[in-house]
N, C-alpha and C positions, 0 to 999 in steps of 0.2 A: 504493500500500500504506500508505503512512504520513500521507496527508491533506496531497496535495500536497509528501511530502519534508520536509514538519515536522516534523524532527528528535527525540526526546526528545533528554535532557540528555546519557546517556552515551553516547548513540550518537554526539552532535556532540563530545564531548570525547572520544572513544578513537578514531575518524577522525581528530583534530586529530594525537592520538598517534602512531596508523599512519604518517599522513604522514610527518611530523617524522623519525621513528625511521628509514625508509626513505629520506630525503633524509640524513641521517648515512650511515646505509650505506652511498648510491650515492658516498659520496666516500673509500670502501675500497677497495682494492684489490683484485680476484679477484670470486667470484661468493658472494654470501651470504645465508643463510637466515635466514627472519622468520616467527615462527610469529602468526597471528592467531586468539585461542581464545575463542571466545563461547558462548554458549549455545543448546540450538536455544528457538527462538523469540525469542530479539533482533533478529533484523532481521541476518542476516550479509551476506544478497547484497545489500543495498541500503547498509547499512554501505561493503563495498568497493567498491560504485559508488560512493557521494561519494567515499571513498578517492582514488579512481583520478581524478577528474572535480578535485579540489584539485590532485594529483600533478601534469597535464599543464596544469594554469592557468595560459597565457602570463604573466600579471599577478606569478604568484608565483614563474617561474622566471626568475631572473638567470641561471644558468650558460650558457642554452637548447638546456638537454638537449632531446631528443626521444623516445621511446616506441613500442615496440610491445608487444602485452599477447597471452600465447598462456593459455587458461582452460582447463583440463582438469578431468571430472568423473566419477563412476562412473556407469552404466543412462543415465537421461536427463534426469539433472540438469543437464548443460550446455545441453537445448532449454530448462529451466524456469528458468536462470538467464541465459541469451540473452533470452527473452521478457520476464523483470523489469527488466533491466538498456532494452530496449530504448523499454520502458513508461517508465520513470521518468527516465531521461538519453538524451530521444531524437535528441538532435542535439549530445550531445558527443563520440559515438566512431562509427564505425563497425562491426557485428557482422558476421563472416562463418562460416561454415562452411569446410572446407577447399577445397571443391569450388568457393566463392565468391570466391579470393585471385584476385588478377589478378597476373599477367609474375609467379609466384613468389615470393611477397616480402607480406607483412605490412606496411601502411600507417602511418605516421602516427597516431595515437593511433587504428588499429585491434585489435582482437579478434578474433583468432580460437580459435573452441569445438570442443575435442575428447572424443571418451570415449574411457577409459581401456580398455573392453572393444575397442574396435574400433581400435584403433592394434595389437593382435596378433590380430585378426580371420583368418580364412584367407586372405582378401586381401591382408593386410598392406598395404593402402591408402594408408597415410600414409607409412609406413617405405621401400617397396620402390622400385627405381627405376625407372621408364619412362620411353619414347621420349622424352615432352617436360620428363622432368627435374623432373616436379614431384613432390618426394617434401620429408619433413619436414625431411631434415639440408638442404638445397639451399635450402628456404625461410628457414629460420632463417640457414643463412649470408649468403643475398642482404640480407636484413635489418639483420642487423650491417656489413655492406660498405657500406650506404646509412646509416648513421652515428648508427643509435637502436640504444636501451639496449630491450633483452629483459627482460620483469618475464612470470614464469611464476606463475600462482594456481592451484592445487592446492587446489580445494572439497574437501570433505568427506574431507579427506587422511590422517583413522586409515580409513577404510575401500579404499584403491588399495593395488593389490602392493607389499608395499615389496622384492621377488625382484629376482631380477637383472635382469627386462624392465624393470623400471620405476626401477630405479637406471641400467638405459643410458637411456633417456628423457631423462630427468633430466641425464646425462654428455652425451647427442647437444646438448640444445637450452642448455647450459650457459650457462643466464638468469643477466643481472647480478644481477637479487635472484630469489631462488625465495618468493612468499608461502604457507602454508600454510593452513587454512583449515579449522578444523573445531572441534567442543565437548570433544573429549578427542584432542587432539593426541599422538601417540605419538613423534616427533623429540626427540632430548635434546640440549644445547648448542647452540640457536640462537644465533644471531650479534643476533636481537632477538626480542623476545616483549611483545604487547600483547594484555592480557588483558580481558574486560567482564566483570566480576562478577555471578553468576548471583541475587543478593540485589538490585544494583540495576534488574535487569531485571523483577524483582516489582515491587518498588517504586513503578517508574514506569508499571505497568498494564499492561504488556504483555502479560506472561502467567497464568497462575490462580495464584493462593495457596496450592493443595495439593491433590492428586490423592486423590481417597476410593473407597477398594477395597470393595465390595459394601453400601453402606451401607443401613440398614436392611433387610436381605438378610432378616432372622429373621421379616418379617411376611408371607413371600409363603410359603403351607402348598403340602404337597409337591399331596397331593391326587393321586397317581399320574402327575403331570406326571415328566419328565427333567428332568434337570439343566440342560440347556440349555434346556431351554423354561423354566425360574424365572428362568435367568438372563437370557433376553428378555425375558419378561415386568418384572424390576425396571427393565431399562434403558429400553423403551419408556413406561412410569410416569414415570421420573426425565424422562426428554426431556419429559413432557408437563406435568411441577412448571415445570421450568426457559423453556415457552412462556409459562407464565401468568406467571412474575416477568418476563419481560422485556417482554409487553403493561404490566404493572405501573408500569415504569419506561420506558414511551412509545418503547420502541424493539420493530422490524419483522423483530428476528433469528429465525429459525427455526433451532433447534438440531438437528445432525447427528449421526445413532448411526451408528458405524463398526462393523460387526461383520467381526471377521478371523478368515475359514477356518483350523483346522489347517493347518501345514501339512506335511502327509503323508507317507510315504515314494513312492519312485519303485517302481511297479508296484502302487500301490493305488488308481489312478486311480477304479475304480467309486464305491470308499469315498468318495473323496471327493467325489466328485457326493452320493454321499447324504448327506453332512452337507449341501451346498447345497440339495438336493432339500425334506431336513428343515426346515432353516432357512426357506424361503422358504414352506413347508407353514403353518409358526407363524405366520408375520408376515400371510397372507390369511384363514388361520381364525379369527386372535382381534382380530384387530384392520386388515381389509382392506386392508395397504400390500402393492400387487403393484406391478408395473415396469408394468404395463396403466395405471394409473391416476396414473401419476407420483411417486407415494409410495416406491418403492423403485428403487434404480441398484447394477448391479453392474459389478465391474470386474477382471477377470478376463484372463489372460493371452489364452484361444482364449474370451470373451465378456466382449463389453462393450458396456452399453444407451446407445442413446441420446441418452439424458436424462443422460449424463454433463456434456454442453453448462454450461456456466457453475455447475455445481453446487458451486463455491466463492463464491460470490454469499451474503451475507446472507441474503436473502431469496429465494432459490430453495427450487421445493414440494419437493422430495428431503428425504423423514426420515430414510432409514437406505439405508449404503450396505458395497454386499460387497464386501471383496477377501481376497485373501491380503498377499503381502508385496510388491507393487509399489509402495505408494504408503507403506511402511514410513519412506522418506527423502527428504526436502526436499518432500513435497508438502504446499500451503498453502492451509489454510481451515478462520480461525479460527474459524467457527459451526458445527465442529465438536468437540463439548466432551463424549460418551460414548465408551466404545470397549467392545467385549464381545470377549472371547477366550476361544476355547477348547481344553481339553486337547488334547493332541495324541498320538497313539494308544501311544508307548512315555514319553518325555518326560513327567518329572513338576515342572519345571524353568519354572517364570512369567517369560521374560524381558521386561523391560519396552522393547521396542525401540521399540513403536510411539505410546510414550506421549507423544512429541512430535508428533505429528498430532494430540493436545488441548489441549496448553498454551497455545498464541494466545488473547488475549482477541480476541473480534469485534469489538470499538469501540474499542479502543486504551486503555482504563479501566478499574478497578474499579468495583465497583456497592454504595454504603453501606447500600442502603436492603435490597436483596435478595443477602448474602453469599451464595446458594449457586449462584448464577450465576460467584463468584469461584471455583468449582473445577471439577476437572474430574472425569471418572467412570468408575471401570474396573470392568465385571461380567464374571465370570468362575467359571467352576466349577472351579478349582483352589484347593485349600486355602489356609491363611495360611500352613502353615508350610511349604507347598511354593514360597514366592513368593520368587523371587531378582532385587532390583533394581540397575539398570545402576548404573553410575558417573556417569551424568551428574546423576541427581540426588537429593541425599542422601534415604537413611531417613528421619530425622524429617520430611522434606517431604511423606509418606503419612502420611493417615489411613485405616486400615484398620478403624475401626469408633467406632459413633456411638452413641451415648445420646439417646432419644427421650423427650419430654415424654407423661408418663401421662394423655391426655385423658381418660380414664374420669373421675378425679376429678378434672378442672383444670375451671376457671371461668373465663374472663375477668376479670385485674384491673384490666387498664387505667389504670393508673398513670402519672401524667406524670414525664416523666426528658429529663434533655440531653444532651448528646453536645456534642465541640468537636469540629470537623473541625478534620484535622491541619494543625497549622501547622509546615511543616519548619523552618523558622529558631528553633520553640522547643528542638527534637532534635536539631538537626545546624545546625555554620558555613556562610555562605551566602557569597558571596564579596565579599559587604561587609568583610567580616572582616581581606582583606589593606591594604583604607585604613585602619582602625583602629590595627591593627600599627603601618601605618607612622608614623603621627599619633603611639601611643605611645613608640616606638622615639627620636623625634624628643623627644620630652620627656624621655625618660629621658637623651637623651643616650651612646644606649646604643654607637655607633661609635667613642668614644672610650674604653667602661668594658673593651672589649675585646681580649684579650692576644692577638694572630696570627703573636708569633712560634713559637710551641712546636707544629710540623705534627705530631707522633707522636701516637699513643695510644697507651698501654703495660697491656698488661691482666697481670692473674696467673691463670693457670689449672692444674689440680692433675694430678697426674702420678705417675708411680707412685704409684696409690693400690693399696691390698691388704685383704681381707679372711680373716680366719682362719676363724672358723666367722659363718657367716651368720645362724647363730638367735639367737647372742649379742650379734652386732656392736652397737655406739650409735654408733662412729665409725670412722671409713675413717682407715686409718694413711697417711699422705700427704706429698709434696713440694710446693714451688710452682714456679714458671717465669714470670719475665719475657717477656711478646712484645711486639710489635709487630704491631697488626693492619694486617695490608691491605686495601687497596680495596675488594675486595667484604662483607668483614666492619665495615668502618667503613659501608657501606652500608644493611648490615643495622640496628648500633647504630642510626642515624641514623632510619630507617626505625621504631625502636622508641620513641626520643623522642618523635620526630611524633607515633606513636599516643598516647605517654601522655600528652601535652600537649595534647588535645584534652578532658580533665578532664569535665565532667559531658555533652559531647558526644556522641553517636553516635561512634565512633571509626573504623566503616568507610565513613561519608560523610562525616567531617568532616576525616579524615586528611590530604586533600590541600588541602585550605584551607589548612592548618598548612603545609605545603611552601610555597604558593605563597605565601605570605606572606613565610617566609625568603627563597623565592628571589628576589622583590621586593628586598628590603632588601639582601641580599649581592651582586646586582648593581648595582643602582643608587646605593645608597650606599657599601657598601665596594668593587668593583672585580671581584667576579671573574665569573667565567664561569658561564653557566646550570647549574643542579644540576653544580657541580665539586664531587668530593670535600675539595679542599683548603679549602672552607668548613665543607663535614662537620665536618671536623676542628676549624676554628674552635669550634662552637658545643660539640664533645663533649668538649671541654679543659679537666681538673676545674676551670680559673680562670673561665671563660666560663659552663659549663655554668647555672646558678644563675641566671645576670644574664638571660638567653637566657630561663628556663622564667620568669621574675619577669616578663618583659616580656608574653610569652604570656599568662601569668594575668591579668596587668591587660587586655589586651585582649579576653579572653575574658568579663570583668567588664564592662568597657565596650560590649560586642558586646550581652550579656545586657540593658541597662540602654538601650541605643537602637535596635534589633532583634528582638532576639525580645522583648520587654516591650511591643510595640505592640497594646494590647487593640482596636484596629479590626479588624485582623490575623488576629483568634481569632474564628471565625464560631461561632456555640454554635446548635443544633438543637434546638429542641423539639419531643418524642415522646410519642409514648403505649407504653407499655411492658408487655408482656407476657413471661411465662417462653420463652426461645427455643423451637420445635419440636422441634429437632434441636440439638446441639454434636458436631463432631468432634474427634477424637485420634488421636494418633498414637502408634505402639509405644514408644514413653516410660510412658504411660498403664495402668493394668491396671482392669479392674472390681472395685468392692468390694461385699460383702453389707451394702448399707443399704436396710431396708425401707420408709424411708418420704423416699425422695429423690423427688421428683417427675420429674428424669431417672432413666431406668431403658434401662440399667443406670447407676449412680452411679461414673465414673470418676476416679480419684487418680492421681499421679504414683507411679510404682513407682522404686524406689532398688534393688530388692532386700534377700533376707534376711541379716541378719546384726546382731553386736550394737548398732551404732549406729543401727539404722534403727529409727523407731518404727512402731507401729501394726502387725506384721509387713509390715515392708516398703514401708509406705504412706505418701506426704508430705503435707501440705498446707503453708500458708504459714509455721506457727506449729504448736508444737504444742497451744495454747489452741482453735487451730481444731480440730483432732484429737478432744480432750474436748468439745470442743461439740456436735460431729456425734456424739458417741456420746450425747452426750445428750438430742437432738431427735429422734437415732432411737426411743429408748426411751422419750418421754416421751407421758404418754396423750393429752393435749388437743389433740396435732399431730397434724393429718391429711396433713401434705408438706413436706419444706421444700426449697428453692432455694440450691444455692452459688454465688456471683455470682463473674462474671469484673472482669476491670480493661480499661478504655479504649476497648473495641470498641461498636460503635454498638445490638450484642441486649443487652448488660446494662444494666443498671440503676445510677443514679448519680442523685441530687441535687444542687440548686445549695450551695454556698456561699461564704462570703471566707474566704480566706487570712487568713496574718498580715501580709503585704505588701499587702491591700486589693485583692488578684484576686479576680475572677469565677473557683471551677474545681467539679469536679466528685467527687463524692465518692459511690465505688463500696462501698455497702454490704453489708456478705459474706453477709450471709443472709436471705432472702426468708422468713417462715414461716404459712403459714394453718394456724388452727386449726382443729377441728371446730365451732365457733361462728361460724363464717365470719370471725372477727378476724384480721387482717393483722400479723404484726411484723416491722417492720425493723431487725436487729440486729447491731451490729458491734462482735467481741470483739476485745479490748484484754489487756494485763497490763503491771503495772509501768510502764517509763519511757512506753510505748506510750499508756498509760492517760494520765498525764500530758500527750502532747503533742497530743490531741486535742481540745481546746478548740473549736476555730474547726468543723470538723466534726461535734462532735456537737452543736456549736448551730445548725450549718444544716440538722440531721437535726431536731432540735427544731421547729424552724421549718415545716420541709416538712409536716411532720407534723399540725402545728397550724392550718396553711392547708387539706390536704383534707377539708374537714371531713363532706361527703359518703362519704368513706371509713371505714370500721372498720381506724382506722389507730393502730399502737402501737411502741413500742421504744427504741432508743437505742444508746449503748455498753454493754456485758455484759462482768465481770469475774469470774475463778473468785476467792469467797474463801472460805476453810475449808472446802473442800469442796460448796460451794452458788454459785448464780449468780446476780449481781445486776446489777441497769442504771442505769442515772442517762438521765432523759429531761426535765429542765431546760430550761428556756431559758437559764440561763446556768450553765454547767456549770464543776463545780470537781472536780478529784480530789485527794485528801487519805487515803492509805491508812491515816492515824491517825483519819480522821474518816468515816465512809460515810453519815451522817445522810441525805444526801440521794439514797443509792444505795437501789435498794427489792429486794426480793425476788422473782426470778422463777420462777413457780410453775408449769410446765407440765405436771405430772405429775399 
């Protein structure tokens, strides 16, 4: 699955965690719980296979514990996590079935897989007792009496009974550590809890960047079709965009439309043959994919074709595949990236259950060159505002509607633009960061500057407070109170330094850099014990605090200055640049009425109405941008203009130097062609803004004066006295007492 078990980064660092945290545990007393909560699509089952595969590592156990591992799953997620586990760690455990234990009793860093349904089967199979005694409390006991520690993993564990059957489960098999195991864990007060952040699981390509609900839905006309047949129809379309970007980009994925049946009430069986019937009507009359010719698989509880055979495979001929809700959980195959759902006959209610069967990326990367291969695609004939998304993954991570480039009147401008590909060490600490530390620490001298007798922290926090009437209040009539925080709230503080000491960094990747740096220095130097509160203390001690955040800063400076400053480091792409096709957004976004945006619809950021919001309710960055676009729109000579993003590889940017002598990129807000076919590229300013653009509008200058093949014009644009002017220089000065060299811009 992962190219040889080549780890990403946090998969190999929350494994490290798991371990660790569960190696604490096992030297607790009694039996204790671990919750492990990732995300779907990280990689969970192959996660707690390395887990497990470090756990029983002769190499790294001194105590020489021993192990047996009992996995319980719901449906038949336990054959799907037996077969990856058996694929990817094939000779470090043994897997059994129950029917496969030999003389009673669980092995030696064996596994045995159960479900959850069939442990209270009518059998009762596992539970009950016969003749030869082989039932589940007998196994578990022989096990314990042969002198290995019981670790119970409970996959997908908000979805098992948490009733009384499965709290005795749970009581009969009384595992040293019970691990839990799922993306929204419903256990409260675990005894440990290691979590994989759903941000860095984008991040590092795993999964799509954002799920787009019915996107350009508005171009396919009814024309007397159903609702379900437009809505096959966009989705067969989109799979057929998304074949040609990935020929594009030299890879052999063939992308999968999932279409998931209603599903139905019990006794409307015909009904739902005829949405199948329907469905499968669509897909041979307008576009010949039948199960005959390999193009279509269905998967159905009483049918299921064939050609189901490896149809997780890249590049297997399966385009579109049916189910209902069997393959709703843990089933895996990333090249498949649509999913089409529909109404369901009383339910008006969109629950996004099956939207993890899209998220996988197929190649384990993002794609720079063709972003919309980075998402995934839900069509569906249920309204927007009937759509209710799960918990696992937040709202703004849907784009629910897109703004399409007006080809009627677009031309090709073909403009050259650069792009840096991301360099994480200019965003976020890398773990160079904690030698720096120490190098600094060592200079400042800082072991000595520090006071480690005073362990308390004593905060004030306010207490009887009152209010009398609430429309009038301006202050809370109040008391104070001396405390003494305890451990888990010195944890927290501690936890809130880290982050703000991470200063112009990423804060949710760079946060543990900043730990592991302290924790370096307060062990190795000062003495104490790995992440001990009683260093907490140290650093949060008003005497300490200051010297602690001085040292950081210098290092962060230092970091800055032999790290991220490595321009070999910063790869810069040269492009030919056109207005994107498409941009999506997300319910942050609203449409506004601007006629002459060349996306259409022209989407803003919505604040909502009220007195502080301008534009009714609409943001841009500035409100100089605000007046500009109303100005472009109104103005006769423009026949479209373009509002440019920042840093992504579809907008537009020019080179130029900094004031520090870099190479960067300078994303100009507005794209504009006139009716004369003249090009401006325009970027408004005001006041200090104006001032501090120097270096950028002389490499706008510059750009400008090198196309020379282009009908190229522009600069920086300032509002003054009601009129708009630009300065397009080569060496640019702003002087609001002086505009001699700002000229007039006349598009009206």
């Amino acid at each position: 699955m992962l190219m040889n078990l080549q780890l990403k980064q946090y998969q190999d660092e929350k494994v490290e965690e798991l371990k660790n945290k569960v190696n604490e545990l096992l030297e607790l007393d009694g039996s204790k719980l671990c919750i492990f909560e990732a995300p779907t699509g990280s990689g969970k089952t192959i996660m707690v296979g390395e887990f497990l595969k470090r756990l029983v590592n002769p190499l790294d156990r001194e105590d020489g514990k021993q192990f047996s591992f009992i996995w319980i799953s719901v449906r038949d997620l336990h054959d799907q996590s037996k077969k990856s586990l058996e694929k990817n760690f094939e000779n470090v455990f043994r897997y059994s079935y129950f029917e496969d234990l030999q003389n009673n009793i669980i092995g030696k860093n064996e596994i045995l897989f159960l479900n959850w349904e069939k442990i209270y089967n009518k059998d009762r199979i596992y539970i009950r007792d016969n003749e030869k005694g082989k039932n589940l409390s007998n196994i578990v006991e022989n096990t314990k009496q042969a002198g290995r520690e019981i670790i119970l993993i409970v996959d997908e564990s908000h979805h098992t009974n948490l009733g009384p059957n499965a709290t005795r489960v749970r009581a009969d098999i009384s595992a040293k550590i019970t691990l839990e195991v799922s993306a929204t864990p419903v256990f409260r007060d675990p005894d440990g809890h290691i979590k994989v952040y759903f941000e860095k699981v984008v991040a590092e390509g795993m999964i799509k960047k954002e799920v787009a609900i019915n996107p350009e839905f508005q171009k396919f006309k009814v024309d007397g079709k159903s609702s379900r047949e437009m809505v096959i129809e966009a989705a067969i379309e989109r799979r057929k965009e998304l074949l040609e970007a990935y020929k594009a980009e030299g890879s052999d994925i063939n992308p999968l439309v999932l279409i998931q049946l209603p599903n139905l009430q019990k006794g409307i069986n015909d009904l739902d043959k005829d949405v199948l019937t329907d469905v499968e009507k669509i897909l041979k009359r307008k576009y010949d994919i039948t199960e005959d010719n390999d193009r279509m698989a269905i998967w159905l509880a009483d049918n299921k074709t064939p050609n189901l055979v490896n149809i997780e495979k890249g590049t297997n001929e399966v385009e579109v595949l049916i189910f209902k809700q069997a393959i709703a959980l843990g089933w895996d195959c990333p090249r498949a990236q649509i999913l089409v759902i529909f109404r369901e006959t009383k339910s008006k209610v969109f629950l996004l259950q099956t939207v993890g069967r899209i998220m996988r990326m197929p190649e384990f990367h993002h794609y720079e060159n063709h972003p919309e291969l980075n998402k995934a695609y839900v069509f569906t004939n249920i309204g927007v505002s009937e759509i209710k998304l799960g918990d696992e993954i937040a709202k703004e991570y849907f784009t629910i509607q897109e703004a399409k480039r007006n080809d009627k009147i677009y031309k090709d401008l073909d403009l050259p633009s650069i792009h840096f590909k991301r360099q994480r060490e200019k965003t976020r600490l890398s773990g160079e960061f904690s030698k720096i530390f120490m190098d600094i620490a060592e200079k400042l001298d800082l072991k000595k500057k520090l006071n480690t007798k005073k362990t308390e922290i004593s905060n004030e926090i306010i207490v009887d407070g009152k209010i009398i009437n609430i429309d009038k209040a301006r202050t809370i009539e109040h008391s104070l109170m001396n405390y003494h925080s305890p451990d888990m709230e010195i944890q927290m503080y501690y936890d809130l330094f880290c982050k703000a000491s991470t200063g112009e960094f990423a804060p949710f990747d760079s946060m543990d850099r900043i730990k592991s740096a302290l924790n370096k220095f307060f062990t190795r130097v000062m003495g104490f014990e790995n992440d001990d509160t009683a260093f907490y203390k140290v650093i949060l001690n008003p005497d300490n605090i200051g010297k602690v955040s001085e040292a950081l800063a210098m290092a962060r400076e230092e970091y800055k200055r032999t790290v991220a400053a490595k321009d070999e480091e910063r790869e810069i792409e040269n492009l030919v640049w056109n207005v994107p096709k498409v941009i999506s957004y997300n319910s942050k976004y609203k449409a506004r009425d601007c006629k002459k945006s060349i996306m259409t619809p022209y989407y803003s950021r919505y604040i909502g109405n009220n007195q502080t919001a301008l534009f009714g309710g609409y943001e841009e960055d500035s409100k100089v941008e605000i007046d500009f676009i109303n100005y472009l729109d109104n103005a006769k000579k423009v026949e479209w203009w373009f509002k440019n993003g920042q840093g992504e590889v579809n907008y537009f940017a020019v080179p130029y130097i900094d004031k520090y002598g870099k190479k960067s990129a300078f994303y100009v807000d507005f794209v504009v062609q006139l009716k004369n076919g003249d090009v401006w590229l325009l970027d408004t300013k005001k006041g200090q803004t104006a001032e501090s653009a120097k270096e950028r509008a002389e490499g706008l200058a510059k750009y400008i004066k090198e196309q020379k093949k282009k009908k190229l014009f522009g600069g920086i644009v300032i509002p003054v006295d009601k009129q708009w002017r630009y300065n397009d220089k080569e060496k640019y000065e702003y002087n609001p007492n002086d505009l001699k060299d700002w000229k007039f811009l006349e598009l009206n």
